[in-house]
N, C-alpha and C positions, 0 to 999 in steps of 0.2 A: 646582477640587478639589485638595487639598493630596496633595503625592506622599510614598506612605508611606514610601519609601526614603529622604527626606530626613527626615520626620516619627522613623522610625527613629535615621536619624544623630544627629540634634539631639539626640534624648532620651538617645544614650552621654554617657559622661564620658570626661575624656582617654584614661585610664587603657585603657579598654576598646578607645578607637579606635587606639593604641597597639598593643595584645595583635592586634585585627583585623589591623593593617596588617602587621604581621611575620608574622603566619599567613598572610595571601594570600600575600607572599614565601613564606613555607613548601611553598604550593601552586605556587607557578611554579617553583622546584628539583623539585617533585614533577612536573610535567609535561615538566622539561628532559630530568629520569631519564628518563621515560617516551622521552621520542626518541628517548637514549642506546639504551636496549633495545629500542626499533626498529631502531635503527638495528645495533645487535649481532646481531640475529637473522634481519636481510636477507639475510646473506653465504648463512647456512642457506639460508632458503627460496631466496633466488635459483640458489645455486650447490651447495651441499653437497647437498641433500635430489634434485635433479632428477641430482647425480653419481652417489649411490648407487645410483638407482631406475636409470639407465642399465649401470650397473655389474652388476645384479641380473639385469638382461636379457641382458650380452652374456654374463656368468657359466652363465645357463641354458640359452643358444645354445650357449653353448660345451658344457653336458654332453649337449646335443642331437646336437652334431658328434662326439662322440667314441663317444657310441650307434649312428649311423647308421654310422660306420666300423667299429665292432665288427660289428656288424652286418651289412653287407660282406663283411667277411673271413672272417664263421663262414657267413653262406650264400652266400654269390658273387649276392646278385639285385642286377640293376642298380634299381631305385628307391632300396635305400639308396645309392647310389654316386648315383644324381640328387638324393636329400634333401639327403646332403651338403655336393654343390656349392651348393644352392640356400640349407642354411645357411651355408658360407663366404659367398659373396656378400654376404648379409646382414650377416655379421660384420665383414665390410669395412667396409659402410656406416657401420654402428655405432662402428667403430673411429674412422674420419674425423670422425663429430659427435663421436663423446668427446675429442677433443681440444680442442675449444671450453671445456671444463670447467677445462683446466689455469687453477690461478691463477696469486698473482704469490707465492703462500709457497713456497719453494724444498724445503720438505721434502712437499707435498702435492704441487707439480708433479713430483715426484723417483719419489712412489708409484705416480704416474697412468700414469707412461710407463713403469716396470716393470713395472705390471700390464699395459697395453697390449702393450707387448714379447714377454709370456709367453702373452699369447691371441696374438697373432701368429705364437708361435713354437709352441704348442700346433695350432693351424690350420693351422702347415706338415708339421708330423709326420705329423699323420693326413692330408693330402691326398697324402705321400711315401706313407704308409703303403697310401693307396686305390690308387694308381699303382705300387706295388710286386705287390701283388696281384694288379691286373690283368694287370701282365706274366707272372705265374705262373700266372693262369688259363688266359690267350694261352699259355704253354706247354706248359700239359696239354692243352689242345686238340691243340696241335699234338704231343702223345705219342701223346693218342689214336688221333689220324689215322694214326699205323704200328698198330696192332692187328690193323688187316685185313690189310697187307702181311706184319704178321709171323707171323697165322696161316696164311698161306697159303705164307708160305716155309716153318714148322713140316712143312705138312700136305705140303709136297714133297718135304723132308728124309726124312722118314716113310716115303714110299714108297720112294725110293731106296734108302735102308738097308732095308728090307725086300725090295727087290728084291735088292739083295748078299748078305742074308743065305738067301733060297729060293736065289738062282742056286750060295752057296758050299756048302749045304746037298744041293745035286742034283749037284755035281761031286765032294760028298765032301773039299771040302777044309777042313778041319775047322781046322785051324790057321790058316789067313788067315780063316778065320771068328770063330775067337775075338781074332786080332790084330785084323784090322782091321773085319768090318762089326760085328761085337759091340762092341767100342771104341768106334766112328764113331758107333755107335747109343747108347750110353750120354754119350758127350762131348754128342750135339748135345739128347738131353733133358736133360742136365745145365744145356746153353745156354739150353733152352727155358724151364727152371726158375727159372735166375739171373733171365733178361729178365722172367718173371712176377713174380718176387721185387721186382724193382727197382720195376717196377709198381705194387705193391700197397703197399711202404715209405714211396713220394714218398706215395702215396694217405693213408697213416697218417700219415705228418708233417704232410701238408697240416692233417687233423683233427685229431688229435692232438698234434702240435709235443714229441712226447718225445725227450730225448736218444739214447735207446735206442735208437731207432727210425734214429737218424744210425748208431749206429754198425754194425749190421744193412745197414743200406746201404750202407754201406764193404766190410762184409765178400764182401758180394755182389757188387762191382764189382771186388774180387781174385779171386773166383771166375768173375768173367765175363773177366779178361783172362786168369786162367789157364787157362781152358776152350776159346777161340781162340786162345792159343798151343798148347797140345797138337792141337786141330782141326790146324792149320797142320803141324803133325807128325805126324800120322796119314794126311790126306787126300794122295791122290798126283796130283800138280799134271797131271801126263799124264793123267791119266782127264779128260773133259771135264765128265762130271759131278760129280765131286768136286770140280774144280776150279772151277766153276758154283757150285756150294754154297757151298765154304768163300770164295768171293769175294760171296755174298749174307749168308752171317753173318757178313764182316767190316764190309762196309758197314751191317750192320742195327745191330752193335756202336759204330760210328763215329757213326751215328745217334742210337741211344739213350743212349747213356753219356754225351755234353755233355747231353742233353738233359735226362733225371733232374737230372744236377750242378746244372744251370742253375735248374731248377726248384726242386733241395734249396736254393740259394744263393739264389733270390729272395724263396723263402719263410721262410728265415732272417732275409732282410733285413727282411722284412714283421714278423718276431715281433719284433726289433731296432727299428723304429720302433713298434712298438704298444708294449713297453716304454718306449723315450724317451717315446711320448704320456702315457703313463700317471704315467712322472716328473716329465712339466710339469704334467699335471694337479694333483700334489700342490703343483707350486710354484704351482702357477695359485690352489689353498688359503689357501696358504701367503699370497698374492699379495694377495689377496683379505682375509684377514683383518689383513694390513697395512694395507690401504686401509679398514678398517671399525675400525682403532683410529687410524686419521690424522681420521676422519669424529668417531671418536667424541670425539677429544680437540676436536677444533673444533670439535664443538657442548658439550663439556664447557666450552670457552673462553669461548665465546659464551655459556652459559646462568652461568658464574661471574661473567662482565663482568655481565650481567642480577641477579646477585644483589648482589652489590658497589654495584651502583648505586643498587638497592633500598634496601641497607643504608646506602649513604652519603646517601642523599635520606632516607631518617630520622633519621639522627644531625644533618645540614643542618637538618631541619626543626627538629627536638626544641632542636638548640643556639639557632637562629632565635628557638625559643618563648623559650629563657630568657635570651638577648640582648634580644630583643623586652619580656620583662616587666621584666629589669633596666632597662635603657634608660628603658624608660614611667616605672619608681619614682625612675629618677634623674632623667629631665625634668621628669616630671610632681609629684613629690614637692613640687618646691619652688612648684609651680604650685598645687598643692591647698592644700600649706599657707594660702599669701597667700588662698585663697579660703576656707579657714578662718576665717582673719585678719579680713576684711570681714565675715565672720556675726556675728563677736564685738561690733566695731562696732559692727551694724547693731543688738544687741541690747541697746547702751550700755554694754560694755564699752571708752572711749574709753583705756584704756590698754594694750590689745591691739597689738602690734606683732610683724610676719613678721621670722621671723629670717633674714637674709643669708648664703646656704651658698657663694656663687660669685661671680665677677666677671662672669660672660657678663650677656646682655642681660636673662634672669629674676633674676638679679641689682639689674642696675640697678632691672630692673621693682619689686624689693621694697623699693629704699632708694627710690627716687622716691614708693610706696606709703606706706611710712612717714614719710616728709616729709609727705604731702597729711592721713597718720592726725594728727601731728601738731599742724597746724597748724588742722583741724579742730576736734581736743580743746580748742586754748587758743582757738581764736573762742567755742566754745560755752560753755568757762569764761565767758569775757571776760562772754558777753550772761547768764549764770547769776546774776553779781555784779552787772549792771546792775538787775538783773530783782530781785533780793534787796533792792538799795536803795529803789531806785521801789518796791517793796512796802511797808517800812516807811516812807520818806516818807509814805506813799498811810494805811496804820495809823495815825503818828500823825497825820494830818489828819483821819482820819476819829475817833479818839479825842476830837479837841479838838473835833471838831464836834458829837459826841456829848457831850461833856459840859457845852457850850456850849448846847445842847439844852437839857442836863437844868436848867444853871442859868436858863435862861427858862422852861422849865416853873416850877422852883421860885419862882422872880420871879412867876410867873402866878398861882401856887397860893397865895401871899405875898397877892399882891393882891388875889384873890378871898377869902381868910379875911381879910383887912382890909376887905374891903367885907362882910359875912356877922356877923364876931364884934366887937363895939360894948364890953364891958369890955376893958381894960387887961390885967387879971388873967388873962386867958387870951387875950389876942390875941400879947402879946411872950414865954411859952411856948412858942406854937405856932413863931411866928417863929424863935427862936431853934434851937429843936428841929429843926424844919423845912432849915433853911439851912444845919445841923449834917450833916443827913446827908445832904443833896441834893450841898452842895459838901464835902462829905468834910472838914468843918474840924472840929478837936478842940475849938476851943474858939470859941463865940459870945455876945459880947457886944453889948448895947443900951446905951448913953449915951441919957439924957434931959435935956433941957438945963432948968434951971430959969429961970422967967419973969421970977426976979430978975435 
């Protein structure tokens, strides 16, 4: 069984096998592209596309950490202070495989580790920030824990001076009543007031964080030291209970006033890093949308190489096609011709001759060609003119045979009217007649010889 792919072949003409063969070139540029943007688009899938998608995740962890610390700070529950850590941790991890992603482009590696740097430096703030807090919580606890103590020095104070004031009131002495327990009595609620004050301002700052609210606190911590200095001046250091007193409101003062401070300062420090966190967060934005125009420009890279290729494997092909069909008309041209040239020939056109366009070997082929057409034409002349003579030899031999013919007929027919007609009178009439037109002679004469 005959293979129709070569059955196919055989039945093209050059020309066609020509236009074929630079089109399959066309189609292997067209496959090389095709690797080309494989291979442009590997860098994406392998490296760009799994960077983003990590990028996305430590991005959302991160606004995850900065929830759980707000979080924290407005209610004090420890779960957010354990989410947290639980997302740092994480963020670590994360941190450590994203650096697998750096490549070798100095401007991509440059983004990756900025951005890196600012979640790192974002994740320190807010875990300062969690640990700031804490310590201010640890010191309201420990504010708390004087509440009892100080109401219970309040509720001592109280009696005291209500005892100086019945005892000055029953001896009548009215003037060290109004100087001193009246005073003593008004200084130490005055103390009472301040200490509540101070209390309740850390309390509002803590919620709150208003500047106001600092400076209320200031003002009250001048009235608390100037309300144990005047005690200190009022209270007479020989009484033992005076002296009792005013040495439990100095020590209550000595207590509480670092310890407010402390707590105003740590909880200022806490609003001072939730600030900074909140600053990184925008750079972490900022951060972010760097690294998402460095992504986008290298797959903007990657998909231009992709189209460039496209474009340059068409223009490759298309120029291919008309290399390919010029090429065919200039090889093939002078090939068709010659084969032109032999139809002509073959239909006894013997003076048909291919014109010679080139020196190469189709060249040669058409003067060799035309040698062979040549030399053909003057054999066939040659045996035309043999054939032309041997005909008329063969003509006139057959003419003189025929006429040769005809004059024995006439001889015959001569003879037969000489044996048939017995007068003279019409026997050398016929005769003459006869041999007149048989041998085509003008003119026929009989001599009779006389017997004389």
């Amino acid at each position: 069984m005959a293979n129709p792919i070569l059955n196919f072949q055989n039945r093209l003409g050059l020309r066609q096998k020509a236009v074929i063969t630079f089109a399959l070139l066309g189609l292997l540029v067209g496959i090389a592209s095709n690797v080309i943007i494989q291979s442009a688009l590997q860098p994406i899938l392998q490296d760009t596309l799994p960077t983003v998608k990590e990028g996305e995740q430590i991005l959302k962890m991160t606004q995850q950490l900065q929830s759980e610390s707000a979080s924290y700070i407005a209610t004090g529950n420890q779960i957010h202070r354990t989410r947290f850590l639980n997302t740092e941790a994480y963020i670590n991890i994360k941190l450590k495989g994203y650096s697998e992603f750096l490549g070798d482009d100095p401007g991509e590696t440059e983004v990756l580790e900025s951005f890196t740097a600012t979640i790192e430096e974002i994740s320190a703030a807010n875990k300062n920030a969690i640990t700031s807090h804490s310590r201010t919580l640890e010191l309201l606890e420990e504010l708390d824990s004087l509440e009892e103590p100080i109401s219970t020095l309040f509720y001592t104070m109280q009696e005291i001076t209500n005892e100086e004031v019945r005892r000055n009131i029953q001896e009548e002495n009215f003037e060290e009543l109004e100087k001193g327990a009246l005073r003593t009595k008004d200084l130490l609620s005055t103390f009472s007031l301040a200490i509540q004050a101070l209390q309740r301002e850390v309390n509002e700052y803590i919620v709150l964080s208003e500047e106001e609210t600092l400076e209320d606190f200031e003002e009250t911590l001048e009235i608390l030291d100037k309300t144990i200095t005047e005690l200190s001046l009022t209270f007479d250091e020989d009484e033992t209970k005076e002296a009792s007193i005013l040495q439990q409101v100095t020590r209550i003062k000595e207590q509480i006033r670092p310890l407010t401070i402390e707590v105003i300062n740590s909880h200022t420090e806490t609003l001072s890093l939730v600030r900074k966190s909140n600053s990184i967060a925008e750079k972490v934005d900022a951060e972010n949308a760097n690294l998402q125009r460095v992504v986008d420009e290298e797959i903007e890279n990657s998909l231009r190489l992709s189209r460039n290729s496209i474009f340059i494997s068409f223009v490759v092909g298309l120029l291919l096609a008309i290399i390919g069909y010029a090429v065919a008309n200039t090889l093939v041209a002078s090939i068709l011709e010659l084969s032109y040239t032999s139809k002509e020939i073959a239909r006894g056109d013997l003076g048909a001759r291919a014109e010679v366009k080139s020196q190469d070997e189709i060249g040669t082929l058409a003067l060799a060609f035309n040698e062979m057409a040549k030399r053909v034409q003057n054999m066939l002349g040659g045996l035309e003119e043999q054939v032309a003579e041997r005909t008329a030899e063969l003509e006139q031999i057959s003419a003189k045979a025929q006429k040769r013919a005809a004059q024995l007929e006439t001889i015959a027919n001569v003879a037969s009217s000489v044996a048939s007609l017995q007068g003279m009178d019409q026997l050398l009439p016929y005769i003459t007649q006869t041999v007149s037109e048989r041998f085509e002679f003008y003119h026929v004469g009989i001599f009779l010889l006389s017997e004389d």
